[in-house]
C-alpha positions as CSV (number, residue, x, y, z in Angstrom):
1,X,-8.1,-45.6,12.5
2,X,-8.6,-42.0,12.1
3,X,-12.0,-40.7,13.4
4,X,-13.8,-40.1,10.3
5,X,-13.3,-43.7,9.3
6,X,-15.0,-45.1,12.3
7,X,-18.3,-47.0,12.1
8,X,-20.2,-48.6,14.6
9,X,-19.9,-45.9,17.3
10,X,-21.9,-44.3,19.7
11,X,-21.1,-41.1,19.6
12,X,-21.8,-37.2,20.9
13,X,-21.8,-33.7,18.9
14,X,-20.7,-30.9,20.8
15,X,-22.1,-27.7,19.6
16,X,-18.6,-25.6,18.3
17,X,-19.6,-22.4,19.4
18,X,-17.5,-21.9,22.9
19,X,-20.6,-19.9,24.4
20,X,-23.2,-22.8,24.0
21,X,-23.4,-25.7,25.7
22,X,-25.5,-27.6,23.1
23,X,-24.8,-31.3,22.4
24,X,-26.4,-34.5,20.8
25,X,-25.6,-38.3,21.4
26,X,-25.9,-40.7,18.4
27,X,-25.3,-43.8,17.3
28,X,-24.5,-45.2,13.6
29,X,-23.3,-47.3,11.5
30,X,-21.9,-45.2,8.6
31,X,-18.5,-44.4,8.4
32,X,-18.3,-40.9,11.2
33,X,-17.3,-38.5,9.0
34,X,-20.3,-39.3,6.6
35,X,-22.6,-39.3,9.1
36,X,-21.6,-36.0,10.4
37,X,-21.7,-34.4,6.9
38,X,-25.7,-35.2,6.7
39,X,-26.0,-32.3,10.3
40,X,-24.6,-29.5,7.5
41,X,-27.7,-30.1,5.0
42,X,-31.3,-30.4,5.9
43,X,-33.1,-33.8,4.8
44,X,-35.8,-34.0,1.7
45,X,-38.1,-34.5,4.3
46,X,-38.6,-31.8,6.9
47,X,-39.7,-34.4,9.5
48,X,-36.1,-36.2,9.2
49,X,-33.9,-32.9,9.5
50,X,-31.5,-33.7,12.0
51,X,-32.4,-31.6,15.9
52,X,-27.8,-31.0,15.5
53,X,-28.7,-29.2,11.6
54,X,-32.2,-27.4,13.4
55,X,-29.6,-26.1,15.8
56,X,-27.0,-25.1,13.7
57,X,-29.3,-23.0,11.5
58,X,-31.2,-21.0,14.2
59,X,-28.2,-20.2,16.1
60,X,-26.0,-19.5,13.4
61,X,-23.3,-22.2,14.5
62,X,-21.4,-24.7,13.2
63,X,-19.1,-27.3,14.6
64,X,-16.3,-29.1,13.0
65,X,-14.9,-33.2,13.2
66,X,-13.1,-32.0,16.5
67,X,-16.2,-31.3,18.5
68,X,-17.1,-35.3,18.0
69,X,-16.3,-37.6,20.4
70,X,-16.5,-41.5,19.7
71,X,-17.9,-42.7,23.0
72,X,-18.1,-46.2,22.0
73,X,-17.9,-48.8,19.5
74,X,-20.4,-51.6,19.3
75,X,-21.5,-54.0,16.0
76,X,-24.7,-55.1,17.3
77,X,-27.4,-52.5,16.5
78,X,-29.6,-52.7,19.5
79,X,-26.2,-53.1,21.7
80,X,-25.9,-49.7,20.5
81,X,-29.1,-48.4,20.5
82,X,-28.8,-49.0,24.6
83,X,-25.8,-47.4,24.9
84,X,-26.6,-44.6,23.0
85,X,-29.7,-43.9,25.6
86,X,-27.3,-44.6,28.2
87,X,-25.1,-41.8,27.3
């Protein structure tokens, strides 16, 4: 299944600037690539912008569907809420 497709992953962000060494681990539910197009746009509410947009923004970089990594795949929410703190 090709990566955007996938749903019910824990997964990380890697910042796709080669000098930084930024990255964020998330789970979801939403299909990957969906999820990953909300870090491009900030949120209605300023106190749900995503930290990956935040960092984007200020640092002027961006990253693309090749600097995600599915870590895992899990159904169960809480199941991957723990391995999402794991990671």
């Amino acid at each position: 299944m090709p990566k955007e497709k996938r749903a019910n992953v824990v997964y990380g962000v890697r910042c796709g600037d080669k000098d930084c060494q930024e990255s964020y681990f998330r789970e979801t539910r939403q299909a990957l690539g969906a999820k990953t197009n909300w870090y491009r746009r900030p949120s209605s509410d300023l106190a749900q912008t995503s930290a990956v947009y935040t960092h984007l923004k200020s640092a002027g970089h961006a990253f693309s569907l090749e600097d995600v990594v599915v870590l895992d795949r899990e159904e169960q929410w809480h199941r991957r809420g723990a391995k999402e703190s794991i990671w």
